[in-house]
C-alpha positions in Angstrom: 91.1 75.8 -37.9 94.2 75.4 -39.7 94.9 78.0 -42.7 97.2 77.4 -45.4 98.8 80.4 -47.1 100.5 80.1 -50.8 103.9 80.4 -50.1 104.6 82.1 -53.6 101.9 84.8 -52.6 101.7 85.1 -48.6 98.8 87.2 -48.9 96.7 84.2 -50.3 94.8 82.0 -47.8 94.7 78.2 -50.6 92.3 77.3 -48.2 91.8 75.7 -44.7 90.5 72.3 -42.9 89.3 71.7 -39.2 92.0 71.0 -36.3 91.5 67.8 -34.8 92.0 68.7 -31.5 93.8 65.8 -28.8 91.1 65.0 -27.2 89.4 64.4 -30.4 91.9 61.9 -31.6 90.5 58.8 -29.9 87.2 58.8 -31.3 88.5 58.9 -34.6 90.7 56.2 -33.5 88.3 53.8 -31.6 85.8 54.4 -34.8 89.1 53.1 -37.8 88.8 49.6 -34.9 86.0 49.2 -35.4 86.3 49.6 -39.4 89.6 47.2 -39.2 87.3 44.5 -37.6 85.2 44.6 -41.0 87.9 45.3 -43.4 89.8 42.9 -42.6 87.6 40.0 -42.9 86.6 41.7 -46.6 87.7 39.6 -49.2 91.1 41.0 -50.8 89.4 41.4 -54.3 86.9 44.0 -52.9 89.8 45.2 -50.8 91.6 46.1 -53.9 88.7 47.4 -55.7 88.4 50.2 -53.5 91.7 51.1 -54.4 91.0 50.8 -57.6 88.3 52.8 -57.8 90.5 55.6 -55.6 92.7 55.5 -58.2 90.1 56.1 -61.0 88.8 59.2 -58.9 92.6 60.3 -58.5 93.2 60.3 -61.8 90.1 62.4 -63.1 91.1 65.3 -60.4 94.4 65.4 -61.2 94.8 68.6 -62.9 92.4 70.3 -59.7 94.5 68.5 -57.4 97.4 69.6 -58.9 96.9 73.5 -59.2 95.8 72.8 -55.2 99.0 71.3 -54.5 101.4 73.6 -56.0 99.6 76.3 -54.3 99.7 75.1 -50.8 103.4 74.0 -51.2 104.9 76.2 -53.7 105.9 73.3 -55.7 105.8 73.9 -59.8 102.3 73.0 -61.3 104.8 69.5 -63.8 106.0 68.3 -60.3 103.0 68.8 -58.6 100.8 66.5 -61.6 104.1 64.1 -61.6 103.7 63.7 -57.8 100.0 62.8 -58.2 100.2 60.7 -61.5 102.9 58.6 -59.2 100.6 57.9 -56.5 98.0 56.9 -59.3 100.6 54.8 -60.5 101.4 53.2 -57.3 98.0 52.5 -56.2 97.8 50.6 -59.5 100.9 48.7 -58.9 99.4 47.7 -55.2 96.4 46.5 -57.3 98.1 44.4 -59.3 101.0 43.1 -56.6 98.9 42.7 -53.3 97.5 39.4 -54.1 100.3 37.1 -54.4 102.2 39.2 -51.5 99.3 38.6 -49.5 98.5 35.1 -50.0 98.8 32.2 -47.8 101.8 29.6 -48.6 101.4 26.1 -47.5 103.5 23.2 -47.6 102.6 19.6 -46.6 105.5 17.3 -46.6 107.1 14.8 -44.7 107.7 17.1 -41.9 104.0 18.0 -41.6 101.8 20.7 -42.6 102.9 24.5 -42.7 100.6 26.9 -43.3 102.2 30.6 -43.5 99.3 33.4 -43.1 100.1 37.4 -43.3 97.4 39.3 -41.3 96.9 43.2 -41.2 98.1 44.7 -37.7 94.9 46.5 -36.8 95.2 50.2 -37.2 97.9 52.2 -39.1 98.5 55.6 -37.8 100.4 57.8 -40.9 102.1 60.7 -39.8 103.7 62.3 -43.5 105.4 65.8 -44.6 104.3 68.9 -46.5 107.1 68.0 -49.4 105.7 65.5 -51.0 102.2 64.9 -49.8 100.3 62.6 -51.4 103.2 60.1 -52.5 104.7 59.9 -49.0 101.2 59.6 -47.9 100.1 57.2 -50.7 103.1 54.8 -49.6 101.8 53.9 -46.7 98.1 54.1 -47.3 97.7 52.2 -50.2 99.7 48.8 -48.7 98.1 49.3 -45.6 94.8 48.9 -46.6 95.4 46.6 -49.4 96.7 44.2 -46.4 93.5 44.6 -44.5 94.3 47.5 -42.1 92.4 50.5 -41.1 94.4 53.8 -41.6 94.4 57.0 -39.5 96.7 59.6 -41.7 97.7 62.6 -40.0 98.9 65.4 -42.9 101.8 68.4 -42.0 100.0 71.5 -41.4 101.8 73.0 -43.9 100.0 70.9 -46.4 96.7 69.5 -45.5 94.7 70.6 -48.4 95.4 68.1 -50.9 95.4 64.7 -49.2 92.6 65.7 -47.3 90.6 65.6 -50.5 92.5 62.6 -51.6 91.7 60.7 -48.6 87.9 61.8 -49.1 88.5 60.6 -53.4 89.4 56.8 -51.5 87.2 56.2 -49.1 86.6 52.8 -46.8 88.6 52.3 -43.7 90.5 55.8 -44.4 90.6 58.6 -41.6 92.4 61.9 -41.2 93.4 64.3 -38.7 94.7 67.6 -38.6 97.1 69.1 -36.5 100.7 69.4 -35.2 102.5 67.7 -32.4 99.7 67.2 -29.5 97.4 65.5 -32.5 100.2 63.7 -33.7 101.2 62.2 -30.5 97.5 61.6 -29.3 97.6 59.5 -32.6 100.6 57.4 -32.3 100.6 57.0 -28.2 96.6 55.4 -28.9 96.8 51.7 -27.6 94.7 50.9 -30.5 97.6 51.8 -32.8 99.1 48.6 -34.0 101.7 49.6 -36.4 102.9 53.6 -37.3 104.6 54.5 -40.6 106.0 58.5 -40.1 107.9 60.3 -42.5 109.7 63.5 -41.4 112.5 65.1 -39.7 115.2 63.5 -37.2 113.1 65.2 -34.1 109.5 64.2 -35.4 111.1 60.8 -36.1 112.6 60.2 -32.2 109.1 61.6 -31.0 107.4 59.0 -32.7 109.8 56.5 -32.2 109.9 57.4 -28.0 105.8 57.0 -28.4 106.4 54.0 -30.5 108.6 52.3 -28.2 106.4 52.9 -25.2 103.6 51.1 -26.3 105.8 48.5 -28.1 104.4 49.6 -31.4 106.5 48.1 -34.9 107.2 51.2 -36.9 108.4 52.4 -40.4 110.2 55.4 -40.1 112.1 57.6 -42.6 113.9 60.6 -41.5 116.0 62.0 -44.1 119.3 62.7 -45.9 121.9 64.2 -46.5 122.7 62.6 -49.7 126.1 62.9 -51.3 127.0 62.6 -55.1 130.3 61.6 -56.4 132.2 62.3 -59.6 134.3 59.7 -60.5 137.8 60.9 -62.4 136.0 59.7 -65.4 132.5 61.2 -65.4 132.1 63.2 -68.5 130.5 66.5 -67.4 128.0 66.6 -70.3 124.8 68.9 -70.7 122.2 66.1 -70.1 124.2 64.7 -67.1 124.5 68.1 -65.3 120.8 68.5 -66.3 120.1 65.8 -64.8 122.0 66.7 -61.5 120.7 70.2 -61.1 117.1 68.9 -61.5 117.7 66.4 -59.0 119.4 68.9 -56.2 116.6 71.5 -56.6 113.8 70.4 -57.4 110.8 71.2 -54.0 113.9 74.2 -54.3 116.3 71.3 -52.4 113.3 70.3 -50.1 113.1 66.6 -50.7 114.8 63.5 -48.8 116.6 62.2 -51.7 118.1 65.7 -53.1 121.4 65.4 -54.3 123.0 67.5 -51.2 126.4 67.2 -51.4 128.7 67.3 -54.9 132.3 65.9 -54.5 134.3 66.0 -57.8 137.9 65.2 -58.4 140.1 68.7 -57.2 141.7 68.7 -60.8 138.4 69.0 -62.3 136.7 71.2 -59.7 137.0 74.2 -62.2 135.4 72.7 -65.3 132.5 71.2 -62.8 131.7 74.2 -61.8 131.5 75.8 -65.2 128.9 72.9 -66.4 127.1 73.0 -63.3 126.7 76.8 -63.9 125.9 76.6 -67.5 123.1 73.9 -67.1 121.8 76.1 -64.5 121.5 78.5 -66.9 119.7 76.1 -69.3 117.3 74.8 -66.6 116.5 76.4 -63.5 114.2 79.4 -63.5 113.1 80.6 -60.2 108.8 82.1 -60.0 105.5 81.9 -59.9 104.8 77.8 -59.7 102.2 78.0 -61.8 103.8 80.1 -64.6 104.9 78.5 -68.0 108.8 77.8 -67.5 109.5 78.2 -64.1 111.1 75.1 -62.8 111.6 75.9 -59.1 109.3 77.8 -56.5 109.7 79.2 -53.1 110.8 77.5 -50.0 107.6 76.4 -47.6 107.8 79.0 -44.9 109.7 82.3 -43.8 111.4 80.0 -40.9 112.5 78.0 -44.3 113.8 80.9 -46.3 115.8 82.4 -42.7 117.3 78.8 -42.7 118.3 79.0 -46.3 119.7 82.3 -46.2 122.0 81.5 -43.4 123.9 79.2 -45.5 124.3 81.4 -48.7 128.4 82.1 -47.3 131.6 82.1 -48.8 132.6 81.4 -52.8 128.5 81.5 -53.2 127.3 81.4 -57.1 123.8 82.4 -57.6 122.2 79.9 -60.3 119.8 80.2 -63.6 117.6 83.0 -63.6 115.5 84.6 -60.9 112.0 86.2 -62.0 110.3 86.0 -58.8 109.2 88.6 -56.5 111.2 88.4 -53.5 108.3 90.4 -51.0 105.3 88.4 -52.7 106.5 85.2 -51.2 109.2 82.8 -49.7 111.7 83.1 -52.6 115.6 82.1 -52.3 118.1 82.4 -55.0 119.3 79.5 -55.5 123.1 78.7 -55.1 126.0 76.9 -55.4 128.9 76.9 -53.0 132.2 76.1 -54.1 135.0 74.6 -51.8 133.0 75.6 -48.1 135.0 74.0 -45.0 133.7 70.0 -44.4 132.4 71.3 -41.3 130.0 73.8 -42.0 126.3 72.9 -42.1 125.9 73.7 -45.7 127.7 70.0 -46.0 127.9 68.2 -42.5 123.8 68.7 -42.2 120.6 68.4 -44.3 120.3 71.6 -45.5 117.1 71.1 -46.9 116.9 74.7 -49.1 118.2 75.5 -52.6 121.6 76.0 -51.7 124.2 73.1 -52.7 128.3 72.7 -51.7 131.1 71.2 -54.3 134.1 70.3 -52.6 137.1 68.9 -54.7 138.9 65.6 -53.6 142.2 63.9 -53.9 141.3 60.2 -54.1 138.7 57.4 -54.0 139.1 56.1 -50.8 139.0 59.9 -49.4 135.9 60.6 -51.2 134.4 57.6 -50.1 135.0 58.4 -46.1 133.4 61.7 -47.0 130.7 60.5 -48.4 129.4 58.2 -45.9 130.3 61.1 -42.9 127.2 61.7 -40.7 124.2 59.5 -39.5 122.1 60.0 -42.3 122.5 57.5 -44.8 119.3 57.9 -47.3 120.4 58.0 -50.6 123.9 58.2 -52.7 124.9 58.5 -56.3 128.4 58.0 -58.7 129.1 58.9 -61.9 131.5 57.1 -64.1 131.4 56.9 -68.0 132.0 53.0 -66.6 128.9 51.9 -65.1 130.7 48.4 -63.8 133.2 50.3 -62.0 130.2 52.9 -60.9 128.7 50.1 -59.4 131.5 48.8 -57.6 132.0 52.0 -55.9 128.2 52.5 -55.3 128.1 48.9 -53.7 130.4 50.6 -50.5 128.4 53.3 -49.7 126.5 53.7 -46.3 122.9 54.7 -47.9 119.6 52.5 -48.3 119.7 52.9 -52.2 122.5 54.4 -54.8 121.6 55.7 -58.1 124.4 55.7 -60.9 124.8 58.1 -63.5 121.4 60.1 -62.0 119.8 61.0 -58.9 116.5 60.6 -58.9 113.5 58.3 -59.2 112.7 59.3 -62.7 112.6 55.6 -65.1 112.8 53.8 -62.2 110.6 51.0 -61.7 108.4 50.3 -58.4 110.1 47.7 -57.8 113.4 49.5 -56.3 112.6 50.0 -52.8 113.2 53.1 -50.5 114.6 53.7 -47.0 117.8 54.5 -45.4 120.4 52.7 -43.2 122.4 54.2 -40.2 119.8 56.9 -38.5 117.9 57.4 -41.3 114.9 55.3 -40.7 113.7 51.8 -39.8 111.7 49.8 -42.7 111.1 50.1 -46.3 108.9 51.5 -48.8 107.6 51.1 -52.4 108.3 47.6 -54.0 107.8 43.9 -52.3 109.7 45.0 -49.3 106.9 48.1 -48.9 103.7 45.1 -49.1 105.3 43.6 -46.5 105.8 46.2 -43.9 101.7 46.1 -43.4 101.1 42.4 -42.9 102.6 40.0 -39.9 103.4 36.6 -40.8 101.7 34.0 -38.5 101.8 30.0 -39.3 99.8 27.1 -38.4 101.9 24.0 -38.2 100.3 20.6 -37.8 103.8 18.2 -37.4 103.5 14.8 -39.8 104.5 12.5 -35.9 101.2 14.5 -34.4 98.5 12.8 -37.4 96.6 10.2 -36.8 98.7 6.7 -36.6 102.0 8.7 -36.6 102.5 7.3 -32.8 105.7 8.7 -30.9 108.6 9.0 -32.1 111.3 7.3 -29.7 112.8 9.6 -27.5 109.3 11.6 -27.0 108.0 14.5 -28.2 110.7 16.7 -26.5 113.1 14.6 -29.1 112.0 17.4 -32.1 112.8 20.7 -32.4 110.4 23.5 -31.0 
């Protein structure tokens, strides 16, 4: 059995759900191929239906769902009904965009007939993080079905509560399991695995990527980042923009892929940064209870996570907004910002994941630019300029799947932006057109125009056209 404490009251078992054990795993597996078979010779309109209807049900438990996810993660009770709404959202936009991205194209021309098909792979195995649940789960579940595949989705034990009940709220072809590593790998080494989407860490992700490999199983993997942020010379230092920025660096309390990690600003201007940075802090981050009226940010996930976080709080160290938690109730850190650590301490060379954040003051472009892209994790990125042209053109040389100017954060964007990193952070895509296609193969049927009836030979043979 797997029990989940509340990490802003340890003493408070949420609640628990049953531990698929190893051996278990290929039973569940074996039974999601022989749901593929069916599902995927189900017309795409009832396909989508199912969704739709999951959507529905999501929608009407959202405020239960989203007290139970802020109190197995620690996440505030607006980020934990903005998390959900999303996944409502993007099960809708699968609705709507699945058809067309599904469909057979055909051309018949003089070269022939083409016919271009995109099948489902069989089953999906899901392996997703406590941070963000039921969008990271929701990602990969709702294109995977929509494209005809059977899904097994393995949650974090840290967070099991939630899309357990979500995956019960969708129905059809939609399994979970419970457990840490043995389950995980039982579930991705399966030879009736055809395609795995994991989100995680850098060692979960070479795990499933070894297991992946093995079996010769295509994968969608994102692992990460350590994502940098860069002040341009011009940036004005507003209220809203350095709002905007510490939302976006500790929101989860710094836990999420796409923080904004690292801050570089222009060495001149380090001192003013630093006094905006403080002052929005002041105006927007408040430390607590999740569920409490106010509080923006919660505790870290675990006491591992909180040791972690600690550990980096070193040097010129500038405790941020205000702190009404209760340090012994639960895995509380004050959050932080660091000002002018050494490049090489882990605060900035690794993902620190935890609410503690480093400024470091640079000379010039091309110098900030060589920072920003150091390390193999290459997620996400952002610039500000008051010039958004010359923001861009700065933004277009950065070693990251997707750059953000002006913000950093999902917030406006549309689902058609997709998400995933370049260097070691991840193979594949998610969200947008790029996301639909991840779960289908393309496979053609070609009938060449000299092959029809009456065509005859051309001269030379057959061997005299391409294969």
């Amino acid at each position: 059995m797997i029990r989940r404490e509340n990490p802003a009251r340890v003493s408070e078992i949420v609640g628990s759900v049953a531990q698929t054990p190893a051996a278990e795993v290929d039973a569940v597996v074996r039974a999601a191929g022989a749901d593929f078979r069916r599902w995927a010779a189900t017309p795409i309109d009832e396909r989508l239906a199912l969704l739709s209807r999951g959507a529905d049900a999501i929608e009407a438990a959202l405020g239960e769902l989203s007290v139970l996810l802020s109190r197995e993660t620690g996440k505030v009770l607006g980020d934990c009904r903005g998390e959900i709404g999303f996944a409502v959202r993007y099960l809708r936009w699968v609705v709507d965009h699945a058809p067309p991205a599904y469909a057979d194209r055909e051309v018949d021309d003089g070269l022939g007939r083409l016919i271009r098909q995109h099948k489902p792979y069989g089953v999906v195995a899901a392996i997703t993080p406590w941070n963000a649940p039921v969008i990271l789960a929701m990602l990969k579940i709702a294109p995977a079905l929509a494209a005809g595949n059977a899904v097994v989705v393995k949650p974090s034990p840290l967070a099991p509560l939630t899309l357990d009940r979500v995956v019960a709220l969708i129905g059809g072809p939609l399994r979970v399991v419970h457990g840490g590593a043995a389950t995980g790998a039982a579930l991705v080494g399966h030879d009736l695995v055809r395609k795995v989407a994991f989100t995680g860490g850098a060692a979960g992700g070479r795990a499933v990527a070894a297991l992946a490999g093995d079996r010769l199983t295509p994968a969608v993997l994102e692992l990460g980042g350590n994502d940098p942020a860069v002040f341009l010379d011009d940036a004005p230092f507003d209220d809203a923009a350095m709002d905007r920025l510490v939302m976006a660096t500790f929101a989860t309390s710094g836990q999420v892929c796409m923080a904004a990690k690292r801050l570089y600003v222009p060495a001149a201007r380090l001192p003013d940064f630093v006094d905006a940075y403080l002052a929005a802090a002041a105006r927007v981050l408040v430390t607590g209870d999740p569920l409490a009226d106010g509080v923006t940010m919660g505790p870290v996930i675990s006491a591992e996570a909180r040791r972690a976080a600690e550990a980096l709080r070193a040097g010129d160290c500038r405790d941020l907004g205000r702190f009404d938690a209760e340090p012994e109730a639960g895995y509380f850190v004050r959050p932080a910002l660091v000002v002018s650590p050494d490049p090489r301490d882990p605060l900035v060379a690794a993902e620190q994941f935890a609410p503690i954040v480093p400024v470091l003051g640079y000379q010039d472009e091309d110098a900030v630019l060589a920072a920003a892209n150091e390390g193999e994790l290459g997620l996400g990125a952002s610039v500000w300029s008051a010039d958004e042209d010359r923001a861009v053109a700065f933004a277009r040389r950065f070693e990251a799947g997707f750059a953000f100017v002006n913000t950093h954060n999902r917030t406006g964007m549309s689902l058609r932006a997709p998400f995933g990193g370049v260097k070691r952070s991840g193979w594949g895509r998610e969200y947008a057109g790029e996301g639909l296609a991840e779960y289908a193969q393309t496979c053609v049927i070609h009938a060449p125009a000299v092959y029809r009836p009456g065509a005859g030979i051309p001269a030379g043979g057959p061997d005299a056209y391409p294969v």
